[in-house]
C-alpha positions as CSV (number, residue, x, y, z in Angstrom):
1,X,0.0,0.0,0.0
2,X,0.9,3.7,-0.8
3,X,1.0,6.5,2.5
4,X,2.0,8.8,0.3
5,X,-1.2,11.0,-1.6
6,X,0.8,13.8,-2.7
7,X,-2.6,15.5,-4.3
8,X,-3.9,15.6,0.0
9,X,-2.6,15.7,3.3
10,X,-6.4,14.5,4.8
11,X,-5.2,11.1,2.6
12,X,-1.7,11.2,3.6
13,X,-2.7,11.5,6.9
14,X,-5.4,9.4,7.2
15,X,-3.2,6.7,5.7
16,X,-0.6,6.6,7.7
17,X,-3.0,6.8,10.8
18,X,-4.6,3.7,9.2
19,X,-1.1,1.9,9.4
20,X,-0.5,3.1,13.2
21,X,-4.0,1.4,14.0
22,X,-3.6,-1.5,12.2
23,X,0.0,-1.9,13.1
24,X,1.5,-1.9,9.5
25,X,4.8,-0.7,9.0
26,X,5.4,2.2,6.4
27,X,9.1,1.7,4.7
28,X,11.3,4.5,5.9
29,X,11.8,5.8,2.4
30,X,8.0,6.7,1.8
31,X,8.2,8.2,5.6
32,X,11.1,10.2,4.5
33,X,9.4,11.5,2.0
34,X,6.2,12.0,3.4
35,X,7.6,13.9,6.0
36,X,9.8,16.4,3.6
37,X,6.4,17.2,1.9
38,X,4.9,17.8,5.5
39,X,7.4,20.0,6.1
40,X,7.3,22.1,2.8
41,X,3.6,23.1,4.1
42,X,4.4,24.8,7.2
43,X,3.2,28.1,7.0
44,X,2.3,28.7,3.8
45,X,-1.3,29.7,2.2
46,X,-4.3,28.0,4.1
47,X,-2.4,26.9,6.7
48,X,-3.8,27.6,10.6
49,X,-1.2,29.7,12.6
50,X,2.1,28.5,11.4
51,X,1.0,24.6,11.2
52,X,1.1,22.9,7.9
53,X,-1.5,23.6,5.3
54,X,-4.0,21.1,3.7
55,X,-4.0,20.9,0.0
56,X,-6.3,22.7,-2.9
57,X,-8.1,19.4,-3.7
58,X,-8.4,18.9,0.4
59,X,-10.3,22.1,0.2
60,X,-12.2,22.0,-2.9
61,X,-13.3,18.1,-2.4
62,X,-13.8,18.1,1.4
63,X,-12.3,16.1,4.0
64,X,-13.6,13.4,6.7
65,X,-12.3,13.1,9.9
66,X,-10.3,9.5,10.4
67,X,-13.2,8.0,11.6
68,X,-15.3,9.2,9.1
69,X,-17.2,12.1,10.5
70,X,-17.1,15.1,7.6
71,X,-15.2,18.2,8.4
72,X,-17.6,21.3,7.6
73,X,-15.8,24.3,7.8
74,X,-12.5,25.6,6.0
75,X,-10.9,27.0,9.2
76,X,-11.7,23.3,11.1
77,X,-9.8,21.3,7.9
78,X,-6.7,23.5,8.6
79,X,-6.5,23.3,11.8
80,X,-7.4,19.7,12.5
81,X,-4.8,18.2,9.4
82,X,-2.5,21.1,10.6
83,X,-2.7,19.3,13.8
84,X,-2.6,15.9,12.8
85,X,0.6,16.5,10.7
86,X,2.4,18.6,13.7
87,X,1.9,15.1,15.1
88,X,3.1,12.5,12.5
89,X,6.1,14.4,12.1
90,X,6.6,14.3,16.3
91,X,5.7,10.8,16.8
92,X,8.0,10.2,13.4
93,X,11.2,12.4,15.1
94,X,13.0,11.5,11.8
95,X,16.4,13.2,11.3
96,X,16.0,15.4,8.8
97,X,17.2,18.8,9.3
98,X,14.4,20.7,7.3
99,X,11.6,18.3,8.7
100,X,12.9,19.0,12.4
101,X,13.1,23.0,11.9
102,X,9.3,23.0,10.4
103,X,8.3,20.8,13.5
104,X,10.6,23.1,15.8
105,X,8.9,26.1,13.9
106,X,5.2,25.1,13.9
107,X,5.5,24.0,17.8
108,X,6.9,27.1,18.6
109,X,3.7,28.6,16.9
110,X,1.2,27.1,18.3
111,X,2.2,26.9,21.6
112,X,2.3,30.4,21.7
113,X,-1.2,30.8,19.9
114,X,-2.5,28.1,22.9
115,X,-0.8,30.0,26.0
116,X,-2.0,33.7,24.7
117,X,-6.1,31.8,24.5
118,X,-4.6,31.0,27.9
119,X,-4.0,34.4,29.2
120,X,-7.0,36.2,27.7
121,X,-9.2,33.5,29.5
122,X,-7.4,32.8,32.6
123,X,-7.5,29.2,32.6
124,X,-5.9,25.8,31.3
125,X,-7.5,25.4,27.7
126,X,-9.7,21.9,27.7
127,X,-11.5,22.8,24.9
128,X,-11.3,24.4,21.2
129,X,-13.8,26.1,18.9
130,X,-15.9,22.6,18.8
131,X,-15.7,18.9,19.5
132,X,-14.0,17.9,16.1
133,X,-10.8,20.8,16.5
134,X,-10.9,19.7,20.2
135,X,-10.2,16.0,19.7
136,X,-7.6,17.0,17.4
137,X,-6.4,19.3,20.2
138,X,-6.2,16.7,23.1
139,X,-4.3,14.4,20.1
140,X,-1.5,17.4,19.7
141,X,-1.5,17.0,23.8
142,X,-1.4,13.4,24.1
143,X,2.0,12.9,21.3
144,X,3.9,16.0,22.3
145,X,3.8,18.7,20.0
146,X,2.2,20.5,22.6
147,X,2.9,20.8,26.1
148,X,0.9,21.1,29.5
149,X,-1.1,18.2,29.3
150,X,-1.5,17.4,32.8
151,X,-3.8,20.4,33.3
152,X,-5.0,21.1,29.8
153,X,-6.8,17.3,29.5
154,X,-8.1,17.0,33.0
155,X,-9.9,20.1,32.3
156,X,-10.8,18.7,28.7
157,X,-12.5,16.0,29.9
158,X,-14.2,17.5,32.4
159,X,-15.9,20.1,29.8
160,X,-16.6,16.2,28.1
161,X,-18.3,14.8,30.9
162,X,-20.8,18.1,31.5
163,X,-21.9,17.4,27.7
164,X,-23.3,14.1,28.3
165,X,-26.3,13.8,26.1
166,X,-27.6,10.9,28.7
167,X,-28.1,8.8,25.7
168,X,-24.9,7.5,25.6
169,X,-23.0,10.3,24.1
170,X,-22.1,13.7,24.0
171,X,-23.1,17.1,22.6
172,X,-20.9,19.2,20.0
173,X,-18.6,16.1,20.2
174,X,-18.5,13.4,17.2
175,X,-19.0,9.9,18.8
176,X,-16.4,7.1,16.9
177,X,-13.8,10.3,17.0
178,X,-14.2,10.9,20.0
179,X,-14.4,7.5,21.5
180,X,-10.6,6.9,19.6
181,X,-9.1,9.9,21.4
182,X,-10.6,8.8,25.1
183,X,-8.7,5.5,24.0
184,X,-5.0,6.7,24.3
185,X,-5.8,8.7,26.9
186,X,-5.4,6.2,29.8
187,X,-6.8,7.9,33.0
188,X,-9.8,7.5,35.0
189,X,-11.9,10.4,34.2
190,X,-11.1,8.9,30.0
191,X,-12.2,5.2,31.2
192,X,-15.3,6.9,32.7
193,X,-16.3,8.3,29.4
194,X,-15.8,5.4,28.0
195,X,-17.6,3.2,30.3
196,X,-20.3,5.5,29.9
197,X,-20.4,5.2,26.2
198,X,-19.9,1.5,26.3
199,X,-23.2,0.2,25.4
200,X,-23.5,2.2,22.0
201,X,-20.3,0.3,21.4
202,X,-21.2,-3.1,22.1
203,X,-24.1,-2.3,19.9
204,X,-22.3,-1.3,16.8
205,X,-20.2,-4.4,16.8
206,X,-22.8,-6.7,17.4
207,X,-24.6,-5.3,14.5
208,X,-23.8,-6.4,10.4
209,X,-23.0,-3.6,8.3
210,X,-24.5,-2.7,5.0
211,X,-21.0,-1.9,3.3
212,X,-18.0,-2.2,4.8
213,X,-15.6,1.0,4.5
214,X,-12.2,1.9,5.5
215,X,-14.2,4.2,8.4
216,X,-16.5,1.2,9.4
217,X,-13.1,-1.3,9.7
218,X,-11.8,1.4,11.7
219,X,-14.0,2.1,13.8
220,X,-14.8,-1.2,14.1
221,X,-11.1,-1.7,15.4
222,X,-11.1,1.1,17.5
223,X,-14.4,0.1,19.2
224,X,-13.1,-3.7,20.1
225,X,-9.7,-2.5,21.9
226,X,-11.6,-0.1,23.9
227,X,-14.2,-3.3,25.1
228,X,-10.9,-5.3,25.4
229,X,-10.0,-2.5,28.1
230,X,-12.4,-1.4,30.2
């Protein structure tokens, strides 16, 4: 399988988010490579505060969120692949002097974009604009690319927990996105959530689908090593 989708960074992206789930190993050559395009992006038109910009066709087509759920706004689709980019590169830490000064660079950025929301509010920041740019938020938290996440996800999740729909899941937040972030967060107010959720989940697997996607095997995978967990 090709990562690389040279035409989109939601693809690219997506792809290689694919592999991490499904534990498939992407040659370094094509992560090499991946990465240098990554890093050519930083900054430049339609990006979100310094991060790295989504393409023309990522704009003009649309984008979905890795799980599936559509991104609606232009502002949301650079911030949330800006986001999820800041973090392939971190989790990649690859040794490449022009990847490592864009990562350096758009860190630098949007730490400082965070920490002066910070100031103006006068409190840890648990939550962006909406649920979608906030997953993607806690994501940038949990690899590394941002820091302070001992205060900043506590107070996420408790904003999470107040929009309990008491159906089973939450207001302004999308549910199988949502549900994979809670995933790698490992503490007790995450499991909570999760717990809280888990009947929806035991219902979707238990259910056949009518086609199966590249979101519905995800999700699928997502959903069984949460129950495997909790």
């Amino acid at each position: 399988m090709e990562y690389f989708d040279e035409t989109s960074l939601s693809n690219t992206v997506n792809n290689v988010l694919h592999a991490e789930l499904f534990s498939e190993t992407i040659p370094s050559r094509e992560k090499e490579k991946i990465a240098l395009w990554i890093s050519k992006r930083r900054g430049i038109k339609g990006s979100y505060h310094g991060l790295f910009a989504p393409t023309e066709a990522d704009f003009k087509e649309g984008v979905h969120l890795f799980t599936g759920e559509p991104i609606t706004s232009g502002a949301a689709t650079s911030h949330i692949l800006g986001e999820e980019a800041m973090g392939l590169l971190q989790r990649w830490n690859l040794t490449i002097p022009e990847v490592q000064q864009a990562l350096t660079t758009a860190k630098k950025s949007w730490r400082a974009k965070i920490a002066e929301d910070e100031e103006i509010y006068g409190r840890p920041m648990g939550m962006f604009c909406c649920g979608k740019c906030t997953n993607a938020y806690w994501r940038g938290l949990l690899n590394g690319s941002l820091d302070k996440a001992d205060t900043r996800l506590p107070r996420g999740l408790e904003i999470l927990k107040s929009l309990r729909d008491g159906k089973g899941k939450w207001r302004r937040f999308p549910f199988y996105n949502t549900v994979w972030v809670l995933y790698d967060i490992h503490s007790k107010a995450s499991k909570e959530e999760l717990h809280y959720v888990a009947p929806l989940l035991e219902r979707y697997i238990s259910r056949k689908p009518t086609t199966v996607s590249s979101y519905y095997s995800r999700r699928l995978q997502i959903i069984q090593n949460i129950l495997k967990t909790i």
